[in-house]
One Martini backbone bead per residue (centre of mass of N, CA, C, O) as a GRO file, in nm:
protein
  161
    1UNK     BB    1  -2.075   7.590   0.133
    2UNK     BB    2  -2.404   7.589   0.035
    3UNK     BB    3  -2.571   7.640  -0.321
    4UNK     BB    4  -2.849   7.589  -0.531
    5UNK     BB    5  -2.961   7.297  -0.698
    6UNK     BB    6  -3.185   7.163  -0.883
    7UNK     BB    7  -3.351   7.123  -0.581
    8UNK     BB    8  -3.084   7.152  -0.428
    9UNK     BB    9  -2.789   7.104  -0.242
   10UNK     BB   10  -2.441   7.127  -0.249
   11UNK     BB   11  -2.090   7.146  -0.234
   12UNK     BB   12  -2.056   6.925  -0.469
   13UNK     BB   13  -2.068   6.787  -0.780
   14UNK     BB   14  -2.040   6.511  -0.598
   15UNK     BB   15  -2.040   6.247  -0.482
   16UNK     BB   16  -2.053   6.171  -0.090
   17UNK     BB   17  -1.951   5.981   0.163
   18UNK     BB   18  -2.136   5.832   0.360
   19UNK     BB   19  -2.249   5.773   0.711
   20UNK     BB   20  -2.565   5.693   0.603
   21UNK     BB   21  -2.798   5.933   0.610
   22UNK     BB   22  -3.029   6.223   0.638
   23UNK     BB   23  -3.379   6.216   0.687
   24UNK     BB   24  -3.591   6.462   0.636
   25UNK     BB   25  -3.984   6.490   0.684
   26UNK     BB   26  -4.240   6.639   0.645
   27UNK     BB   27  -4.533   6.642   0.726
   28UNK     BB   28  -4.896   6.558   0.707
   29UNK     BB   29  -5.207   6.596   0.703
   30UNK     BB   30  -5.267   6.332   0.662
   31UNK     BB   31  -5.405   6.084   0.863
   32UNK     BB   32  -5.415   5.852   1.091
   33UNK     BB   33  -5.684   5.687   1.258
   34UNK     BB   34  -5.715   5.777   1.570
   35UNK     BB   35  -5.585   5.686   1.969
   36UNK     BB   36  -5.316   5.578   1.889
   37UNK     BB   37  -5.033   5.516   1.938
   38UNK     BB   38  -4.792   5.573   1.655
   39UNK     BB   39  -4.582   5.566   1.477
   40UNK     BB   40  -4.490   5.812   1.292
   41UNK     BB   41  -4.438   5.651   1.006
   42UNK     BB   42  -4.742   5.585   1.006
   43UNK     BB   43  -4.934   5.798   1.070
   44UNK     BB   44  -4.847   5.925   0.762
   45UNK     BB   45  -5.046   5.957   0.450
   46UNK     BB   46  -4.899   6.179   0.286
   47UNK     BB   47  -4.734   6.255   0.022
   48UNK     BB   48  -4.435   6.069   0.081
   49UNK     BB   49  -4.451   5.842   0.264
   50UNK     BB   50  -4.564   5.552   0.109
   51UNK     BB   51  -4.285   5.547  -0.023
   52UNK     BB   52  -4.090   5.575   0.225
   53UNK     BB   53  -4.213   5.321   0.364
   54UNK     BB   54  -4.131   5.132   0.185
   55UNK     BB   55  -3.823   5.149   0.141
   56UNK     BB   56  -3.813   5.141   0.524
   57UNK     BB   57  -4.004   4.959   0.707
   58UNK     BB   58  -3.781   4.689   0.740
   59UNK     BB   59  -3.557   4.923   0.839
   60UNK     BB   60  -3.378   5.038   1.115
   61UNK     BB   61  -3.135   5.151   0.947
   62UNK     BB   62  -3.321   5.381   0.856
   63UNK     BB   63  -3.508   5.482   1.032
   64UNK     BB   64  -3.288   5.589   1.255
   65UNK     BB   65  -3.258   5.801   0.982
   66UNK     BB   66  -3.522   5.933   1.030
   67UNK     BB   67  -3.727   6.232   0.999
   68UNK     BB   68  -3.950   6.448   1.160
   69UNK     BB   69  -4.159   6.745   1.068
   70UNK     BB   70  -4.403   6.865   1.297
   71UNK     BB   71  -4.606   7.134   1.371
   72UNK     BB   72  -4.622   7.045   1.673
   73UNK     BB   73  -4.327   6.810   1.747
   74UNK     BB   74  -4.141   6.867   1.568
   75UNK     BB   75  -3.886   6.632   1.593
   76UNK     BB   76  -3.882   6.316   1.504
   77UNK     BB   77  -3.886   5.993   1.477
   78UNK     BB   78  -4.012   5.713   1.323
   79UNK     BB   79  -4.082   5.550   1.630
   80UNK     BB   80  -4.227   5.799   1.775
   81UNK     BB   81  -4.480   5.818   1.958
   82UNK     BB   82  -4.830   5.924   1.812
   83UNK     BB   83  -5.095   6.094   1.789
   84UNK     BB   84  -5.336   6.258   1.636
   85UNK     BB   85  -5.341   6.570   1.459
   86UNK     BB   86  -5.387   6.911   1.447
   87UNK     BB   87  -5.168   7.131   1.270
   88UNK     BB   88  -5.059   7.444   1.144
   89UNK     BB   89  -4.818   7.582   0.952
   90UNK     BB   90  -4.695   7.835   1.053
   91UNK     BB   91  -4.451   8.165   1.061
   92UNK     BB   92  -4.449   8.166   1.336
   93UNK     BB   93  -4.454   7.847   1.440
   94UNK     BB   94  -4.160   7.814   1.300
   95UNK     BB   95  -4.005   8.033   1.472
   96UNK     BB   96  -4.077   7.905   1.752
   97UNK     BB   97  -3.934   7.602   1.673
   98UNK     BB   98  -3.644   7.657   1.542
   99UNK     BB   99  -3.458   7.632   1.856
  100UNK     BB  100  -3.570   7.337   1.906
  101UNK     BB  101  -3.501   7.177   1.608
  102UNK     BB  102  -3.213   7.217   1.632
  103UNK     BB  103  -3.126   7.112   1.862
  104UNK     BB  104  -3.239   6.812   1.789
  105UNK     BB  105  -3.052   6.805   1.552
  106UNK     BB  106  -2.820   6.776   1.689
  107UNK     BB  107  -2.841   6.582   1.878
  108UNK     BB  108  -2.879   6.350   1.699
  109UNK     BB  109  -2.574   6.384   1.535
  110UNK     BB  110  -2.418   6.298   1.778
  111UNK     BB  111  -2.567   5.995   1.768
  112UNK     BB  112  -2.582   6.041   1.452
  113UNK     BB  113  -2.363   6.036   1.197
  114UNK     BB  114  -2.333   6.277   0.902
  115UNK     BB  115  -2.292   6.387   0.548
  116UNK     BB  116  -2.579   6.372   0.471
  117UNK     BB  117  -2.912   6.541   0.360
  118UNK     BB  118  -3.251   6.485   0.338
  119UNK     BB  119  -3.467   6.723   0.219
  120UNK     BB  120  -3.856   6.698   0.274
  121UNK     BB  121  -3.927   7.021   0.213
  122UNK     BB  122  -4.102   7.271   0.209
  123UNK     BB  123  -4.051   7.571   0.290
  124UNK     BB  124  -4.139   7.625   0.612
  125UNK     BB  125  -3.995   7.366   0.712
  126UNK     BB  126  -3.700   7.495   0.627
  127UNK     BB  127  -3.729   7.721   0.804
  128UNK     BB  128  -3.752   7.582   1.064
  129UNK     BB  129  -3.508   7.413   1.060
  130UNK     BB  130  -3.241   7.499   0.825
  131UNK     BB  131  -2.953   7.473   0.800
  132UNK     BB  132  -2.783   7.164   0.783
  133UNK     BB  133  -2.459   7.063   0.963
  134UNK     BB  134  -2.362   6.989   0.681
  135UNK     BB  135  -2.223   6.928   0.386
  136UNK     BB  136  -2.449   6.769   0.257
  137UNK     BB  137  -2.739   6.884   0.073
  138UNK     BB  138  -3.065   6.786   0.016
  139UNK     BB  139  -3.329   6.970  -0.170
  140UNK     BB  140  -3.682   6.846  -0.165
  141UNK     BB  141  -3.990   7.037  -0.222
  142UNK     BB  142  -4.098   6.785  -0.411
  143UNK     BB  143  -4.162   6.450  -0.401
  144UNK     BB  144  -4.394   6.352  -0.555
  145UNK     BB  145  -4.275   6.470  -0.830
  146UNK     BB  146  -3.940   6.409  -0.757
  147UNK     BB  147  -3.854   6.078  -0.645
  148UNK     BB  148  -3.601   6.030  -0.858
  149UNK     BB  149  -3.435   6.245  -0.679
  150UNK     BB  150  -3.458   6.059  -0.413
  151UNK     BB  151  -3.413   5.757  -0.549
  152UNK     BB  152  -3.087   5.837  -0.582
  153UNK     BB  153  -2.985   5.936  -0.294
  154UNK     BB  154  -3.060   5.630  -0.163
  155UNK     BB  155  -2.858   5.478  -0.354
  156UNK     BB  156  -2.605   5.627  -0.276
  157UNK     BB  157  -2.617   5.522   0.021
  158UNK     BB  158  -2.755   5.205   0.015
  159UNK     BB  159  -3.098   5.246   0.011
  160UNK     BB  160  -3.252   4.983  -0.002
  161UNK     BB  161  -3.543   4.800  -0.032
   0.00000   0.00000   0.00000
C-alpha cells in the first residue's frame, strides 16, 4: 500500500531498486503547429515537455518507458505518432477514459516489467489513471515548480541525460 508523501507516494522510505522505471506525463494544452503526425513527446510544447525532452530526446531506451496521458487519445507511447488536436480534460471525460487508461497501463507492464513510476500528473489526469500497480509511485502534480524533484527520481533509475 502505498501512502502520500510530500508530493510523492512511494511504499518504502527509501529507493527501491528500478528494473527500469516508468514515466506517466499528462499531456500540455500547447502543442506544436501542423497537420502532419509527429511522435506525441515532440508534439506537446507546454508543462515540462522541453525538459522532459531534452533529458530523454536522443535515448529511445527512455523514450519507450516514457509514457502521455492524453485528453482526447488516452495513453500514448513517446513515439506514437498523432497530429495536433483540442480537447480539454473534463471530471466526466477523465471518468469514461478511466477504464481504456488503465487497460492501456497493464498492457505496457505486461510487455515492459518496472518496479516504480513517475507520475507528472494534474490531479484530474492522475484520476484519470488511477493508481498504478507497482510497488513504487512517485507523484509530482507540478513538475514545473518541482523539477529538482523530478530530476532526483530520474537520477536513481540512472536515466542520466
Amino acid at each position: 500500500m502505498t501512502t502520500p508523501t510530500a508530493g510523492r507516494m512511494t511504499a518504502t522510505a527509501r529507493p527501491v531498486a528500478s528494473t527500469g522505471g516508468l514515466v506517466v506525463i499528462g499531456c500540455s494544452r500547447r502543442k506544436r503547429a501542423g497537420t502532419t503526425p509527429v511522435a506525441a513527446l515532440e508534439l506537446y510544447q507546454g508543462w515540462c515537455f522541453p525538459q522532459l525532452r531534452e533529458r530523454i530526446a536522443g535515448r529511445p531506451e527512455y523514450r519507450s518507458r516514457t509514457l502521455i496521458l492524453s485528453a482526447r487519445h488516452g495513453l500514448l507511447g513517446a513515439d506514437d505518432q498523432i497530429t495536433p488536436y483540442h480537447q480539454v480534460l473534463t471530471p466526466e471525460r477523465a471518468l469514461s477514459q478511466r477504464d481504456i487508461v488503465r487497460t492501456a497501463l497493464v498492457g505496457h507492464l505486461k510487455r515492459s516489467a518496472a518496479r516504480e513510476v513517475l507520475l507528472l500528473l494534474e490531479p484530474l489526469y492522475f484520476e484519470m489513471l488511477g493508481l498504478p500497480p507497482l510497488p513504487v509511485v512517485h507523484l509530482v502534480s507540478d513538475p514545473v515548480t518541482h523539477w529538482p524533484q523530478v530530476t532526483r527520481v530520474l537520477d536513481g533509475w540512472g536515466w542520466t541525460a
